[in-house]
N, C-alpha and C positions, 0 to 999 in steps of 0.2 A: 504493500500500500504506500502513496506517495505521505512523505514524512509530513511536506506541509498539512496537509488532509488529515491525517493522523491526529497531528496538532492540535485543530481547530476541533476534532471530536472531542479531545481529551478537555478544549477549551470549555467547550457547552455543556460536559460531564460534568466540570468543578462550580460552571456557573451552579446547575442543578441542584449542586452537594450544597454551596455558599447559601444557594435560597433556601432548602429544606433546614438547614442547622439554622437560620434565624428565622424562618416560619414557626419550627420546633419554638423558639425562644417565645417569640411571641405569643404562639397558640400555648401553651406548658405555663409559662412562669407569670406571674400576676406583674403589675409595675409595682413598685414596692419601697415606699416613703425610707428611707433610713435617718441617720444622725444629721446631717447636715441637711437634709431638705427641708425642712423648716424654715431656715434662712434664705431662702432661694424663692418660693413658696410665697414666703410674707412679706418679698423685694426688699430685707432688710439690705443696710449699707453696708455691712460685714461683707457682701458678696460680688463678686463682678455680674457687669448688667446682662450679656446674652443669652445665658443659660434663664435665668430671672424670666426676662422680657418674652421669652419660648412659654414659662410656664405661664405668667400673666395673660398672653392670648389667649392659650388655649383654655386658660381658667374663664374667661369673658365669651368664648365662642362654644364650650363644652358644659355639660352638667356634671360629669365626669372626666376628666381631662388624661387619666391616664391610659386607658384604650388609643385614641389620636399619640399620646405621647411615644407609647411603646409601637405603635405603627413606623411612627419617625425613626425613631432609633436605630429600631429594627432596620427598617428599609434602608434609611444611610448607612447602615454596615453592611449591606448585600452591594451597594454602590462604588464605596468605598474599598470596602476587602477585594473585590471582584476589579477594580478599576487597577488597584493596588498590582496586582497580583498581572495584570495583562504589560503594565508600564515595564514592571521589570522584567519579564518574560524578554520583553522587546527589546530591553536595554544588553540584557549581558546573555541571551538564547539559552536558556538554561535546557537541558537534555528532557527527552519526552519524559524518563520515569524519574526525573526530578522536581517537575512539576507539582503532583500530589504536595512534596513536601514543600515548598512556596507554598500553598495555600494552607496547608496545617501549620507552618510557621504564624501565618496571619491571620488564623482562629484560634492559635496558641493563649491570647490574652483572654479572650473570652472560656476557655475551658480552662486554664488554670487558675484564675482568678476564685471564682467559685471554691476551690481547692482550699488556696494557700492563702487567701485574703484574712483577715480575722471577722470583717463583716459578710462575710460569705457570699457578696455578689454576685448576682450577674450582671452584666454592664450594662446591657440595652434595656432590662428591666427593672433599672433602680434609676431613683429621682435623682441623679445627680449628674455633674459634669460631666464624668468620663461616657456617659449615654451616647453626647455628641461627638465628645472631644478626639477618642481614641480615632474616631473614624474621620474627621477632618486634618486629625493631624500625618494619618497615612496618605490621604492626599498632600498634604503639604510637604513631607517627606519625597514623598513621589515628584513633584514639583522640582525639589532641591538638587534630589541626585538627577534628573532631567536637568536643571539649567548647569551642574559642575561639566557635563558628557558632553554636553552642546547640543544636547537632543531638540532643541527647539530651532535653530540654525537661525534665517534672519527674521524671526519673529522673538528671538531672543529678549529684548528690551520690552514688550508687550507682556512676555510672561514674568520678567522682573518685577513690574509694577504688580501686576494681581499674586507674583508670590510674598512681596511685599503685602498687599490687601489682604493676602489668607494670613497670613503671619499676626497681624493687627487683631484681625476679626478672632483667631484663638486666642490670642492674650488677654482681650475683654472677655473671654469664655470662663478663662482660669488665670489667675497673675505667673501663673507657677511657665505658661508657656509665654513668657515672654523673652526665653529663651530662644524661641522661636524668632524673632527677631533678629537676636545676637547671630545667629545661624542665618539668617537671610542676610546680614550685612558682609560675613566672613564668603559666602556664597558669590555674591556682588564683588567683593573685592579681588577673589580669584579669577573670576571671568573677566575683569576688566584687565588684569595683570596679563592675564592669557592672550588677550584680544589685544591687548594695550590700544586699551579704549582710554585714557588716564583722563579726558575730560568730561567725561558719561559717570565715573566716580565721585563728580563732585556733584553732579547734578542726581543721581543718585541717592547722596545723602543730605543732601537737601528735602527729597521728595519723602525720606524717612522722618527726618526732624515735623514735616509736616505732618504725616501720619499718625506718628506719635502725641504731637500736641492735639490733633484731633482725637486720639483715644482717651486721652487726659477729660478735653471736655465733652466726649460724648459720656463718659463717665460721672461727671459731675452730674451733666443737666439730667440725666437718667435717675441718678439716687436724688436729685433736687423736685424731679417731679413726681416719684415715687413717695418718697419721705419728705420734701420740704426741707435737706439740707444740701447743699452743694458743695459735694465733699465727694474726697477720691473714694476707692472701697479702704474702707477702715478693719480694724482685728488684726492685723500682721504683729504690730506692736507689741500686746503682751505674749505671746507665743514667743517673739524674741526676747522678751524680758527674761520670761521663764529659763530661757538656754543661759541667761545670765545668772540669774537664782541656780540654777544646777549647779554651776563652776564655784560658786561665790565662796568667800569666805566671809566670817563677823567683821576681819579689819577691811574688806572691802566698802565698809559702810560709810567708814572714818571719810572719805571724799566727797560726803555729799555734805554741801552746804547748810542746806536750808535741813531746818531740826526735825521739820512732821515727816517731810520724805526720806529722809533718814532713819527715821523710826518705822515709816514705813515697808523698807528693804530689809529691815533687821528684823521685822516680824513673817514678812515673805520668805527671808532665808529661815528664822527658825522655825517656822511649821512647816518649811520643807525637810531641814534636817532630821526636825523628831520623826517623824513619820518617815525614813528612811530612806529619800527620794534624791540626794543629791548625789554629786559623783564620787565623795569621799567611800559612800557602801558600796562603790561601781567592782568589782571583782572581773579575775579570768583575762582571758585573750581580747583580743579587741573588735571581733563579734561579741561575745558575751558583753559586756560594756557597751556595745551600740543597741543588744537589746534591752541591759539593764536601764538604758536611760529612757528606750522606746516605751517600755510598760508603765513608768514612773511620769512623762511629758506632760499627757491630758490633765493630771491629777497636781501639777504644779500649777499649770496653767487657769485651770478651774477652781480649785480648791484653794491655791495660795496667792497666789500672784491677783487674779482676777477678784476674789473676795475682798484683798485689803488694795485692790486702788479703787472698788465699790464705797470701800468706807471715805478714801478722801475725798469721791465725789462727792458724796455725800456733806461731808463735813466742812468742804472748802467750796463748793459749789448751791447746795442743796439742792441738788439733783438726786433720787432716786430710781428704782427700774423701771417704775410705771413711765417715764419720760423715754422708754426703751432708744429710740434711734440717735436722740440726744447722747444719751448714757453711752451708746457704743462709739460716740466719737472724742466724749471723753475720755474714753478710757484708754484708746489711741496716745491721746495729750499727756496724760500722768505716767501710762507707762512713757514715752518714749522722753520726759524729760529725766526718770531713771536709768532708762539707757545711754541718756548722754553723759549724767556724772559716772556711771559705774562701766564705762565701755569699754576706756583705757587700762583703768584700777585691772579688770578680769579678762584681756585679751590672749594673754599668751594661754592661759588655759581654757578661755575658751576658743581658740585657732587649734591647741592640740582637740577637746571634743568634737572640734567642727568634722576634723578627718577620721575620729571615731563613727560618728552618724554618717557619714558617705563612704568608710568600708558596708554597713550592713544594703547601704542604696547600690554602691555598684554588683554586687553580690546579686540582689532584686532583680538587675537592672539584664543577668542574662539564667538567674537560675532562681532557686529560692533557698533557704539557708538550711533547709531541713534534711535529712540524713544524706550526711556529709558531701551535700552538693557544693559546701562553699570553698572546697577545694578544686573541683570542678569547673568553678567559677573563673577561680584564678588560672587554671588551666588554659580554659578558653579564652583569656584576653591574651596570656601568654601566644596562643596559636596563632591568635589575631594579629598581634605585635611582629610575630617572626616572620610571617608570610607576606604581610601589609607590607614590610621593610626591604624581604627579598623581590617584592615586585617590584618595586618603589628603584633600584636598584637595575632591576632589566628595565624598568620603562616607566622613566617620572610622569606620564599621564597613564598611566596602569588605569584601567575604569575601574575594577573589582576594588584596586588599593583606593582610588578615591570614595568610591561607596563606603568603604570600611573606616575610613580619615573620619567621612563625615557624619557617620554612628556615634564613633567613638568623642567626638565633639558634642554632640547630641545628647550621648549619655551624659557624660563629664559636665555639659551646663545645667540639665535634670537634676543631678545627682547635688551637685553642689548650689545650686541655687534652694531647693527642699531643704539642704541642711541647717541653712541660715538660721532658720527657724523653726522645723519641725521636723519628726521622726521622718523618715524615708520610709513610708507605707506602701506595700505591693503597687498597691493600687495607684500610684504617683509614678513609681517604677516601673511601671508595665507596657511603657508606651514603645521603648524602641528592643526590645525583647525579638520581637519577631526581626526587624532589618537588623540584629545584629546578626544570627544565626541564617539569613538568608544571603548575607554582604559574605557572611564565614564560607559560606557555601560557592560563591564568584571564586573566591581566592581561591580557596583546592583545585576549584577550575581551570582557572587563570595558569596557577602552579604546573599543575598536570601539564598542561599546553605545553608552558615553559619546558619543563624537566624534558618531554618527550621530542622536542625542537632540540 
């Protein structure tokens, strides 16, 4: 049988497989409110607007909003995964019976998740970001390694702009992808070096500087007309206070000026202390320690940190929670003028925790920590590293080695961007899981070529 022909069967096979596992999804699993959809739900400011403004329509056009919801989700990941999966087919010809595994790579997140999550999701049927996100961000990916390859040739600048547009439109989805960005700029800057296009570079980031001030205030006017404040999304701030109360010591406190907020950090650290939460009980290897601090986070964050700048609102404000949207940008204010006196004081140990929490994320980020995959882990970047370097080596536009460059960039801003401020949870970590193990899969390719040449 002619191979192209073959192909195209095997194409229409996986489309089949792609529809039936998220039909299963839909028709099977209910949509299902978890921890954060509340916030999302009730257009608090804690949240970025897209994901929000999805649920606010449907909540105005539906009596039940999550049937339409899980329809969307669903559907955008049969579009997505499927669209996903054709691009790179096309990009690096991956062999007929390697196929299958390209697309079980890219329903990988969706069947492990459920698994290894602690809230036991499933993606397309839970109220929250990753519903859209996972599946906008495989096209955006798809997008990236198309504009490194030149797959776009002279419509090149056309697709800059709207990967530029897709890049924006996820980071108001979730802040955590505005990583996504940082990769569309590094993306921009090699293709112009390539092309030595060098005055397309400045106009360029020009066209980002605007993009970004526009998401700045499409973000305001959004929570301004939602809640009536015109404010960024708020809540980042005690979450990092927290990673500073973890580190902290009592003479950390000595640097703060003012007497009530000083008192206030010394009651944040000691009822994290007593209660056995900070990293002085952290134990073991440096997994154990990224998850000693992971199970301990919420419970700083909520219990300690968050109860007592309640009270200075309170006491310096007279604000209480019934003012709720007020309250949350308060709380913004009070933490983050603790992180300014106490950021220097707790730096070098909190820079050492920082690479604590993003050993347990990069680990996430191609395996999961559980029997003794996190060796595995390490394994895999190792294989990544030697093969990515020996191709790099026969041939510095190597496609498979730039696919894997730009993973591993990908994870790397994921990984450490989440640490800043909170635990690196699967579910944060799960986005470039499949293109790494598919990029891995180029390079053996690429390799093989090589060695047999």
């Amino acid at each position: 049988m002619n191979k192209k022909l073959f192909d195209k069967k095997i194409d229409i096979a996986i489309l089949a497989v792609v529809g039936l596992f998220f039909a299963f999804c839909f028709l099977k699993f209910p949509m299902t409110e978890l921890g954060d959809s509340f916030q999302y739900l009730t257009q608090l400011p804690s949240r970025d607007p897209v994901y929000a403004f999805l649920l606010w329509v449907l909540q105005k056009i539906f009596s039940d909003y999550r049937i339409p919801l899980s329809l969307i989700q669903n559907g955008l990941a049969i579009i997505a995964t499927y669209w996903m999966y054709l691009r790179l087919c096309r990009l690096f010809g991956y062999k007929t019976w390697q196929r299958p595994l390209i697309i079980l790579a890219l329903l990988s997140p969706h069947i492990v998740t459920p698994l290894a999550a602690q809230s036991n999701m499933i993606i397309t049927c839970s109220v929250l970001t990753e519903g859209i996100g996972l599946s906008l961000y495989y096209i955006w990916l798809g997008m990236m390694i198309s504009l490194v390859l030149g797959y776009y040739g002279h419509t090149t600048k056309k697709a800059m702009i709207c990967g530029l547009a897709l890049s924006v439109f996820i980071a108001m989805i979730r802040g955590q992808f505005m990583i996504c960005v940082a990769v569309w700029l590094l993306v921009m800057l090699y293709v112009c070096i390539k092309n030595k296009t060098w005055k397309k570079l400045l106009i360029y980031l020009a066209v980002m500087i605007v993009f970004m001030g526009g998401r700045t205030l499409l973000t305001k006017t959004y929570h301004y007309a939602m809640s009536e404040f015109f404010t960024s999304t708020v809540a980042s701030k005690p979450m990092l206070l927290s990673n500073i109360v973890y580190v902290a010591t009592e003479e950390d406190a000595e640097v703060i000026e003012d007497a009530r907020l000083r008192q206030a950090f010394l009651k944040m650290y000691h009822d994290s202390r007593d209660r056995g939460l900070t990293a002085e009980y952290a134990e073991g290897g440096i997994i154990d320690r990224a998850r000693f601090h992971e199970s301990g986070h919420e419970e700083i964050n909520f219990d300690c940190v968050t109860m007592e700048v309640n009270e200075l609102i309170y006491e310096l404000e007279g604000k209480d929670e019934s003012w709720f949207e007020e309250f949350l940008i308060y709380r913004d204010i009070y933490a983050d003028k603790l992180i300014k006196e106490t950021f220097k004081q707790v730096m070098p140990r909190y820079i050492s925790n920082f690479f604590v929490i993003s050993s347990l994320g990069f680990v996430r980020s191609v395996a999961i920590e559980k029997w003794g995959l996190t060796y595995f882990a390490v394994l895999m970047y190792l294989v990544a590293a030697i093969l990515t370097l020996f191709l790099f080596i026969k041939n510095r536009n190597s496609k498979s080695a730039l696919f894997m460059t730009l993973v591993i960039i990908a994870i790397c801003g994921t990984v450490f961007g989440t640490s800043l401020m909170i635990e690196c949870l699967s579910r944060y970590m799960i986005y470039n899981l499949p293109a790494f193990y598919i990029a891995l899969l180029a390079l053996v390719n690429e390799t093989v070529t090589n060695l047999r040449k």
